[in-house]
KOLMAR-167529 format. One record per residue: z, x, y of N, C-alpha, C, CB in turn; residue in three letters. Coordinates in steps of 0.02 Angstrom, whole numbers, plus 32768, in hexadecimal, padded with zeros to 4 digits. Glycine has a CB too. Example, Ala and Ser with C-alpha at 12.3 -4.5 7.8 and 13.67 -1.06 7.14 Angstrom:
! KOLMAR-167529
NODE   n_pz   n_px   n_py   ca_pz   ca_px   ca_py   c_pz   c_px   c_py   cb_pz   cb_px   cb_py   resn
NODE   8186   8294   7EE4    8186    8267    7F1F   8186   8294   7F5B    81C4    8235    7F20    ALA
NODE   8162   8282   7F90    8165    82AC    7FCB   818A   8285   8002    811E    82C0    7FE2    SER
This chain:
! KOLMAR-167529
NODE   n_pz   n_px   n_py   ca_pz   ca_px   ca_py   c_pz   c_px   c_py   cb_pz   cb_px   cb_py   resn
NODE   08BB   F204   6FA9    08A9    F1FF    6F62   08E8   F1F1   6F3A    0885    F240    6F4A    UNK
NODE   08E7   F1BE   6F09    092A    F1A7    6EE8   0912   F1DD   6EB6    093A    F14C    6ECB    UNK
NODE   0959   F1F0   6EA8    0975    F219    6E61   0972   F1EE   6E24    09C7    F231    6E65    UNK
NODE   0951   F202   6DEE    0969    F1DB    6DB7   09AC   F1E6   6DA5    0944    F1E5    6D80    UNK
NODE   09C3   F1BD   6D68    09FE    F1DB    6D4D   09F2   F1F2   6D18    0A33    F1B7    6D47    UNK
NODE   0A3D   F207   6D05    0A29    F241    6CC9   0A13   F214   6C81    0A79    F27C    6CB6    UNK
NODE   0A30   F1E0   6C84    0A2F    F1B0    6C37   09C3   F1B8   6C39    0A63    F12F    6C46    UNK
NODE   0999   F19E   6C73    095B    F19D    6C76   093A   F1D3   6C74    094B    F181    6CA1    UNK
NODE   0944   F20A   6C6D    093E    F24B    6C6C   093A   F256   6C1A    097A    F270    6C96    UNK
NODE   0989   F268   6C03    0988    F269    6BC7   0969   F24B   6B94    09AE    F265    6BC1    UNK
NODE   095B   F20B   6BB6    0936    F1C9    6B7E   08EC   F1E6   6B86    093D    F160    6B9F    UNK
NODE   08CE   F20D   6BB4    0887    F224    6BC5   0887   F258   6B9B    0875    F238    6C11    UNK
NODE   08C2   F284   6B96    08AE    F2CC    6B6F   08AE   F2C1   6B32    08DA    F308    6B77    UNK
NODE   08E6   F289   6B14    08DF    F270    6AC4   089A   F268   6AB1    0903    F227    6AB4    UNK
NODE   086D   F218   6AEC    0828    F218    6AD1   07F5   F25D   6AD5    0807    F1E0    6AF6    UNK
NODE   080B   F283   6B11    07E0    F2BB    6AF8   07CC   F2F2   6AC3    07E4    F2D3    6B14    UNK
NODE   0814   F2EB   6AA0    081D    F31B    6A78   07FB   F2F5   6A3B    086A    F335    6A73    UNK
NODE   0808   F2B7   6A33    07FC    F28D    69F5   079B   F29F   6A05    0824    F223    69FB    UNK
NODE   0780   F286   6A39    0737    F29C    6A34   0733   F2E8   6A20    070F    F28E    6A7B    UNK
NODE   074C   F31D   6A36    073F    F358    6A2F   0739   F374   69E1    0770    F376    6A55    UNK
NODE   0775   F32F   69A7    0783    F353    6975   073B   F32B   6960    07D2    F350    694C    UNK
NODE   071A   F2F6   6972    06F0    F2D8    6956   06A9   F30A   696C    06F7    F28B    696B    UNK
NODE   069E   F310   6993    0664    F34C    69B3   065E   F37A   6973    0684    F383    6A02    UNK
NODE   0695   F38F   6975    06BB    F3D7    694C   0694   F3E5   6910    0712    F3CA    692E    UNK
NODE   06AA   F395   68E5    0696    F37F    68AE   0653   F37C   6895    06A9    F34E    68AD    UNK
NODE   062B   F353   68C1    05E8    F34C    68C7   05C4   F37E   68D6    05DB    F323    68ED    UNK
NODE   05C6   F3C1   68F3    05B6    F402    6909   05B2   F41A   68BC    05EF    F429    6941    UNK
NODE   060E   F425   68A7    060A    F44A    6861   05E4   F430   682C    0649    F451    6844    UNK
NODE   05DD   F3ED   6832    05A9    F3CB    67FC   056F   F3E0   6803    05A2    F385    67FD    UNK
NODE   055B   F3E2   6834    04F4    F3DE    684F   04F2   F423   683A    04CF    F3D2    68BD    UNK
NODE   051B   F45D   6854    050C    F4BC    683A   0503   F4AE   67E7    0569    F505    684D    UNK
NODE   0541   F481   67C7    0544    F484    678D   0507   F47B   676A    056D    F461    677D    UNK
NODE   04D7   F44F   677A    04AC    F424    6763   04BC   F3E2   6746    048E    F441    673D    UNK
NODE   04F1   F3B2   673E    0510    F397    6726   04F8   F34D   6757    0552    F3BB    6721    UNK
NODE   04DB   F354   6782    04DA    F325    67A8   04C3   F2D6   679E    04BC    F33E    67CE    UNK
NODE   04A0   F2D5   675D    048A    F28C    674B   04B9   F25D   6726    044E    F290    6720    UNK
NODE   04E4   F29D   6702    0515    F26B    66DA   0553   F268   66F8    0523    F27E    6691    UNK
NODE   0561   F28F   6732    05A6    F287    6761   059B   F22E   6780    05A5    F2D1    67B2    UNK
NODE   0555   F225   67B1    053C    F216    67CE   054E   F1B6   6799    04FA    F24A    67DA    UNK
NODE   051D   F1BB   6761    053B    F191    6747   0577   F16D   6729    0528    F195    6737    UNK
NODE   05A8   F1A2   6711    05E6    F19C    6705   05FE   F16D   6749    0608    F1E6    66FA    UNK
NODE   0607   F1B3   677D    061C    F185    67C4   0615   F14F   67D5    0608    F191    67F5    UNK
NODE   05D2   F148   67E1    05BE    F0FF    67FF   05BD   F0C1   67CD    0574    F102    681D    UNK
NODE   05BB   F0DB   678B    05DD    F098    6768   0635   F084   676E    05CE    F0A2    6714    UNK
NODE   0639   F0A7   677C    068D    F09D    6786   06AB   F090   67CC    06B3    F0DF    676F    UNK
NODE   068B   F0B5   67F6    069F    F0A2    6851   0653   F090   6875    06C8    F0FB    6885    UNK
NODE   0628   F067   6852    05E0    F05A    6877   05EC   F068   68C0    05C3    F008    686F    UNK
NODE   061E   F048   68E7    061D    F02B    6928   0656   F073   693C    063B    EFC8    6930    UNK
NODE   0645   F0AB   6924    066F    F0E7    6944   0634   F0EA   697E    067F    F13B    690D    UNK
NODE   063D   F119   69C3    061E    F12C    69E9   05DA   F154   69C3    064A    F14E    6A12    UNK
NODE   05F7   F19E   6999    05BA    F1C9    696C   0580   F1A5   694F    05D8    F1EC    692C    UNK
NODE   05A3   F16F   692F    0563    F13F    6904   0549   F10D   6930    057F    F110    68BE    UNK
NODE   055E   F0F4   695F    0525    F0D7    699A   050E   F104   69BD    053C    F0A7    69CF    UNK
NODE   0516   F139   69CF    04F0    F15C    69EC   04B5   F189   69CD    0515    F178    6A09    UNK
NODE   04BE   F180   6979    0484    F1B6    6952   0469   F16E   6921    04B0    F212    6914    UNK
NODE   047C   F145   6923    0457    F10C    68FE   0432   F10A   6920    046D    F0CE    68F0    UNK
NODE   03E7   F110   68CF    03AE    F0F3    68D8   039C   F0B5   68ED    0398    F0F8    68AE    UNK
């Protein structure tokens, strides 16, 4: 089994963390109730983020 290196590693934990803060976000919004106008804000501004293709109607 090849070892990655560390540069591909690190570059994996950056994107994870970046989804985690986005999860994060979307969690604290939905408890909030806030969820229709986050939802729109967002996806007018990053349509083509992962969150808004995946919850677009």
């Amino acid at each position: 089994m090849k070892k990655e290196t560390s540069s591909n590693v690190l570059e994996k934990i950056d994107i994870a963390k970046e989804r985690i803060k986005e999860l994060e976000t979307m969690i604290n919004l939905w408890e909030g109730g806030k969820v229709a106008s986050f939802w729109d804000t967002e996806c007018s501004t990053n349509p083509s983020s992962p969150s808004c293709l995946l919850f677009n109607d």
